[in-house]
Residue, then its C-alpha position, 0 to 999 in steps of 0.5 A: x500500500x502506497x500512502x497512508x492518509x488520514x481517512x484510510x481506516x474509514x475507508x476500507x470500514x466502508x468497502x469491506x477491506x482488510x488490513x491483514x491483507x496488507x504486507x508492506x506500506x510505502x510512503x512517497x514523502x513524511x508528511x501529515x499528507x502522506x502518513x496523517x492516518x499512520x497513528x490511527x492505523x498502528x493502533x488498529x494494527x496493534x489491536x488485531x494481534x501478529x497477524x496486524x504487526x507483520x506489515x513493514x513501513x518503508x519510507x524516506x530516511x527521516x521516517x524514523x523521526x515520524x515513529x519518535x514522534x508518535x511514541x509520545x502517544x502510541x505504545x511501542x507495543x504498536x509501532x511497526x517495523x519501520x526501514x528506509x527505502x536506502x536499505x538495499x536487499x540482502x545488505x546489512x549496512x545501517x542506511x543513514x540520511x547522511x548516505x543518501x544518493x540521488x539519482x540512484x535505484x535503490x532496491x529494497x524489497x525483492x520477493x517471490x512477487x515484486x521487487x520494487x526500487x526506489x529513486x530519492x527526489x529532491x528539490x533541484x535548488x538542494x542541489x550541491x551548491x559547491x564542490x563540497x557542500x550541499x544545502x541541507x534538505x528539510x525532511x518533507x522536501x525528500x520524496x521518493x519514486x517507486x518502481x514495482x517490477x514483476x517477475x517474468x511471466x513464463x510462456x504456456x508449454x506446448x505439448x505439440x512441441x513436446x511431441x515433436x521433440x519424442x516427450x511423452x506426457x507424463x512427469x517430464x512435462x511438469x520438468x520441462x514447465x519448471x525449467x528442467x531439461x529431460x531426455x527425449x522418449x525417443x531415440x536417435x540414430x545412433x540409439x542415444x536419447x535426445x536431450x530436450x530443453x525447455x526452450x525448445x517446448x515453451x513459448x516465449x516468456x513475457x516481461x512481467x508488469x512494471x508499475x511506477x508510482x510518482x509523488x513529484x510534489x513542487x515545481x522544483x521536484x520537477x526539474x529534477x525529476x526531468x533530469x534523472x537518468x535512474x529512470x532512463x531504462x523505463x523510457x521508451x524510444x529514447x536516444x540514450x538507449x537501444x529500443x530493447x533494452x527499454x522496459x515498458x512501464x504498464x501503468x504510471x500513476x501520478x500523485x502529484x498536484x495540479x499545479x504540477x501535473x498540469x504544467x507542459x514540462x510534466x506532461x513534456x516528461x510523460x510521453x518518454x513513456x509508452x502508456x499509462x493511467x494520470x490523474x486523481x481528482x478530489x470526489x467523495x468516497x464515503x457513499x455510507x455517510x453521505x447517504x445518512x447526511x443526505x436523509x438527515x437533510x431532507x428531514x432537517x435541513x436547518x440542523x442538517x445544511x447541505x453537504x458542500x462536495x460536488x453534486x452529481x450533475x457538476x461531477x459529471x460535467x467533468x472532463x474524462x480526458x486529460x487535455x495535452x498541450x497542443x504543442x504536444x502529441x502522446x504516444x498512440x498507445x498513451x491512454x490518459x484518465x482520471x482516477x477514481x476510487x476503487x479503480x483497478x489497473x490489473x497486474x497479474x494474470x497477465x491476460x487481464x493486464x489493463x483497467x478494470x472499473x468494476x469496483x467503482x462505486x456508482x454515483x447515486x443522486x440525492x434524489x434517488x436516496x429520497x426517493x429510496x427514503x420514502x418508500x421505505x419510510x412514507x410518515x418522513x414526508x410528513x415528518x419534514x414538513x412539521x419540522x419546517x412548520x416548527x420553525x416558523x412557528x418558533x416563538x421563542x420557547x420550548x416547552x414552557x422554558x423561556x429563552x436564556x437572557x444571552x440568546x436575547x435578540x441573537x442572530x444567526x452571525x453570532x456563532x454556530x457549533x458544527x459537530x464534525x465527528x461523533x464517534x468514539x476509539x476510530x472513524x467508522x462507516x457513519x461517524x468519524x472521530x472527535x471534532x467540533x468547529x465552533x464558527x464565529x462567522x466574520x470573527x474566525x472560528x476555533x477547533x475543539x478536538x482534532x481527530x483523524x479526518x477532521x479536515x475531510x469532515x470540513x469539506x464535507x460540511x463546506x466544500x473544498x474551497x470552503x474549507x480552506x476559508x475555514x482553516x485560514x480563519x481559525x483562532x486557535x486549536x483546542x486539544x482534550x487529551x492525548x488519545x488519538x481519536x482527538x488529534x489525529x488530524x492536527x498536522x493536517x490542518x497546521x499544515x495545510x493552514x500554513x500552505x495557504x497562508x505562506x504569502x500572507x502574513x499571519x501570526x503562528x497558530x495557538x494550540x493549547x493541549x496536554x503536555x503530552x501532545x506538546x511533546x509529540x508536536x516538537x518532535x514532528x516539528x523536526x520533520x515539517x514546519x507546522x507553523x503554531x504555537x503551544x500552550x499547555x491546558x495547564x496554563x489555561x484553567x481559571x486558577x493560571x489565568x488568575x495568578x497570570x492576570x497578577x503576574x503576567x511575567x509568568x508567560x515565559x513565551x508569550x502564548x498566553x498573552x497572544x490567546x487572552x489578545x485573540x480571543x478579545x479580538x473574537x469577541x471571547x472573553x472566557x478559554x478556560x480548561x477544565x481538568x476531567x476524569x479520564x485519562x491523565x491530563x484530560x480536560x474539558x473546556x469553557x468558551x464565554x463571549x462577551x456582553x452586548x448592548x442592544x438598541x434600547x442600551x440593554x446589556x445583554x450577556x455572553x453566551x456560554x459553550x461547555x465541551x466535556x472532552x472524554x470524562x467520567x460525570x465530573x463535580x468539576x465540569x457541573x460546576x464549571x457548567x453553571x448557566x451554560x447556553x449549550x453542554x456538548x457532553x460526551x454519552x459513549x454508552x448506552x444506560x445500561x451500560x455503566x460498568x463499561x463507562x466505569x471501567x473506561x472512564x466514559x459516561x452513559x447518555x443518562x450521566x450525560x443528561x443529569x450533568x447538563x440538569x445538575x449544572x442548569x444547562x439550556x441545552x446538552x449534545x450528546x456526542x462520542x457515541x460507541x461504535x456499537x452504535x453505527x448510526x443512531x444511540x439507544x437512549x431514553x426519551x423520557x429524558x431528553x427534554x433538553x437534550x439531542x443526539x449528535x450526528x456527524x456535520x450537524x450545525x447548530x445555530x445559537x438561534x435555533x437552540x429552542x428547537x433542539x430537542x424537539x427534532x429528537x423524536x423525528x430522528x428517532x423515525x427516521x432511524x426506526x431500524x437502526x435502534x433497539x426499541x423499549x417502547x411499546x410503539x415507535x410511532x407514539x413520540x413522533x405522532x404526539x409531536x407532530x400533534x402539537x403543531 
């Protein structure tokens, strides 16, 4: 397996794959764009025993930086064997990044199956920049070039040939198939038998197949690509070789961005071969969860907007065929084509060499999941129009509850909290991991939580474009605790919001997590720059920012001066972390905006968001809640469930609840759901009256919290099947509330 992105776990949940299939991971480059979902795969791995700790990770020298890193949160009882790609097969020389050579094949792996080479990749300007030194290279500018090359197909045997040369069929036959001469059934004239090879009864072998995989990832990457002459036995009708002496490449698969793949010099650098397959493009992959956000839509649209990624109409509107430059024309036998998920190009047996789309999911438009919907469950049209009647009938109330003096004349630029993921422990066919984007509008936003795949969750719920307007406008980065399920996703993000901002100026990213986190963040900075700032959860309960507040020299390296700054710039005046019962060092977090005036010169106050984290019910996090707006409180288990929640320091989704109660909060989110749970938790109505399960992307306006809870029991319909009933009857919720409009 080439790459290990965030996302992969997910992925292979959603088309039934296995990782003990897997024998060895390569990766092109050690960066957050390759490696992001490493971590998360390593504790996958570690949890399915031998069988998962049998995969070897090769990578660029400076891979061993990356497994230091991640030691600081992920046992070594779950680290791979990890080599570099310049430890040359049968050599048992230590490869140091000292004794890097470039334009150079490296051979690595050499098996019965594929031997796969590797060429180092460097920026050209990392060329010697005088007869003795180089300028140092930073890990992530390293990439690598792979070359799988397959054994030799040996030709079918001939048994008229064999007849011809006097072998009878038998056991010679299997001799001659192996590769053994045998002598001839027959004799000659002088009454000697004849000696018959294998070449004189097989036909011809055939090259076997040669995959090059290429991660060129800048411009600079190019022109030294361009220029390696490791690759001059892979090109064809070239002048700096005789044509058979040449080995045909099958399939090319380019991993390079548009802005290099695109450009006339890498497409001048393709046609040296004879053919191959280019292109990705970026196309939603999780049809599972999209289907549910689909449903969630048509019955919610205001809790459930809209998924930002293509729609059906404008994917097919896309070009089929890469467009060369007029200036240049392919080889005959070049075909070019866009990638997509699942799309095969097939190796081995050779007579099925070539592409092969029958495990590409089909498109399925959002009206023919509806009408799916509908036929299957007809009340949800009646459903989704009261939904919409509850809205315009709105008055402000829910129930008798009055609205909270700080929702007073709210609009719906005040503030949003986007639930990215609700799971718990690894992304999984519905829900991903732990994240919430708390979305300040025109004053930037902060992330709670970080877990693998967080970045795809927000060009789901924004789009592409979206997203990265999204990533540019945070303020800081929040982290509970060291599990991986929540910050998983934290490099990407860093990364990709220093890329995008490389030409602008802008301040370091404030991320504020548990020591540990700080520890796994400085070793990863040794690989690539993540352009951020740390500040422990320590420094930020409501004792330290007190003592800070009397003695500010206490703020050794400014982060807490440059936080208390941005957030009165995001009009916050209260980020405070809460120590909670899970792990060590695991906290919960207090949001607080500041006050208003309105026309009439009524003060009118903040509002307040409490986030759990991972906790067990905790004294500490009740008191911290007093009078919050929204508790967005964790509820992993089901009610019946408390030895499990005690034992891993979770809470049930009563716990939940009676900490929202105890702590008068208007509203409670339930998130962090089991993964026994796929789509929807097993919960108790009776007492949700001021609480609501949580669904991956659900947005929740501050001016809509008075509906909260009331859209519980059409939810509740809507995933009729997917929950184990205790009611009597299903329907009796969903028929009161639609009574009530």
């Amino acid at each position: 397996m080439l790459f290990c992105s965030q996302g992969l776990q997910r992925f292979f949940t959603e088309h039934k794959m296995t990782l003990s299939k897997i024998d060895d991971i390569l990766l092109s480059r050690v960066c957050s764009e390759t490696a992001g979902g490493l971590p998360g795969l390593l504790l996958t791995l570690a949890g399915m025993g031998k069988e998962g700790m049998s995969v070897n990770l090769w990578g660029p020298p400076d891979l061993d930086q990356l497994v230091e890193a991640m030691k600081s949160f992920v046992p070594n009882a779950a680290m791979l064997s990890t080599c570099s790609v310049l430890s040359m097969h049968g050599s048992d020389e230590v490869a140091t990044a000292s004794s890097m050579k470039f334009d150079y094949l490296y051979v690595p792996i050499v098996d019965n199956v594929v031997n796969i080479s590797a060429v180092l990749l460097r920026p050209c300007c990392s060329k010697v920049c005088d007869s003795v030194k180089e300028v140092a290279l930073n890990p992530d500018e390293l990439s690598v070039v792979y070359i799988c090359e397959f054994p030799e197909i040996k030709g079918k045997f001939d048994p008229d040939k064999a007849a011809k040369f006097g072998v009878e069929p038998g056991p010679k036959y299997a001799q001659l198939q192996r590769g053994n001469s045998v002598q001839s059934d027959n004799l000659d004239s002088t009454d000697n038998a004849v000696q018959v090879h294998p070449c004189q009864v097989m036909e011809p072998s055939i090259p076997g197949p040669i995959v090059l995989l290429v991660d060129c990832p800048t411009l600079s990457h190019l022109q030294e690509l361009s220029s390696l002459q490791s690759l001059t036995p892979y090109y064809l009708n070239t002048s700096e070789q005789p044509v058979e002496m040449g080995k045909k490449v099958n399939c090319l698969i380019h991993l390079s961005p548009a802005s290099v793949t695109n450009t006339t010099a890498y497409e001048q650098w393709m046609t040296k071969f004879g053919g191959h397959e280019p292109k990705n493009i970026e196309i939603p992959i999780l049809k599972s969860s999209s289907r549910v956000a689909a449903k969630l839509n048509y019955l919610c649209p205001q809790f459930f907007p809209a998924s930002g990624f293509l729609s059906l109409k404008q994917l097919n509107g896309l070009p089929s065929v890469s467009k060369f430059p007029r200036e240049l024309s392919p080889p005959a036998s070049c075909r070019f084509i866009y990638a997509e998920n699942l799309l095969k190009f097939n190796l081995l047996p050779y007579k099925d060499l070539g592409l092969d789309n029958s495990g590409v999911p089909a498109t399925t438009c959002r009206t023919e999941i509806i009408d799916e919907l509908i036929s299957k469950i007809p009340e949800i049209v009646s459903a989704s129009e009261h939904i919409t009647q509850l809205w315009h009938g709105n008055n402000g109330t829910n129930g008798g509850t009055p609205l909270p003096s700080c929702l007073e004349g709210i609009t719906r630029e005040d503030m949003e909290i986007v639930v990215l993921g609700t799971g718990s422990s690894q992304p999984s066919k519905y829900r991903n991991v732990s994240s919430i984007f708390i979305n300040l509008f025109s004053k930037g936003s902060i992330l709670l939580d970080c877990g693998e795949g967080t970045l795809g969750q927000l060009k789901r719920r924004f789009g592409v474009e979206g997203a990265d307007e999204a990533v540019k406008g945070l303020r800081s980065i929040w982290i509970s605790h060291i599990h991986a399920d929540h910050h998983a996703g934290l490099t990407r993000i860093l990364t990709l919001r220093r890329d995008l901002l490389n030409e602008t100026p802008h301040e370091p990213l404030i991320v504020v997590g548990p020591q540990k986190l700080e520890i796994f963040l400085d070793w990863y900075q040794m690989l690539e720059d993540l352009d951020m700032q740390f500040l422990d959860c320590r420094d930020t309960t409501e004792s330290s920012w007190k003592a800070f507040e009397s003695n500010e020299d206490n703020d050794a390296n400014g982060s807490a001066s440059r936080l208390k700054n941005i957030l009165r710039e995001a009009g916050l005046t209260t980020l405070n972390s809460v120590p909670v019962i899970h792990c060590p060092q695991a906290y919960g977090i207090v949001l607080k905006s500041a006050d208003r005036t309105n026309v009439t010169g009524k003060t009118i106050p903040g509002w307040k968001i409490v986030y759990s984290g991972d906790t067990r019910p905790c004294p500490e996090l009740v008191e911290a809640s007093r009078g919050a707006t929204v508790l967005i409180h964790e509820a992993t288990f089901e009610d019946g469930m408390v030895e499990e929640a005690i034992a891993k320091n979770h809470s049930t989704m009563g716990e939940a609840v009676d900490a929202g109660d105890a702590a008068g909060a208007y509203r409670v989110i339930l998130t962090h759901s089991s993964q026994r749970y796929p789509k929807i938790p097993v919960f108790d109505e009776t007492y949700m009256h001021k609480a609501c399960v949580a669904f991956d992307l659900m947005s929740v306006n501050l001016a809509d919290l008075p509906m909260l809870p009331r859209v519980l029991p059409y939810l509740k319909l809507l995933f009729r099947d997917e929950i184990v009933v205790h009611e009597s009857d299903d329907g009796d919720d969903v028929n009161s509330a639609i009574a009530e409009v």
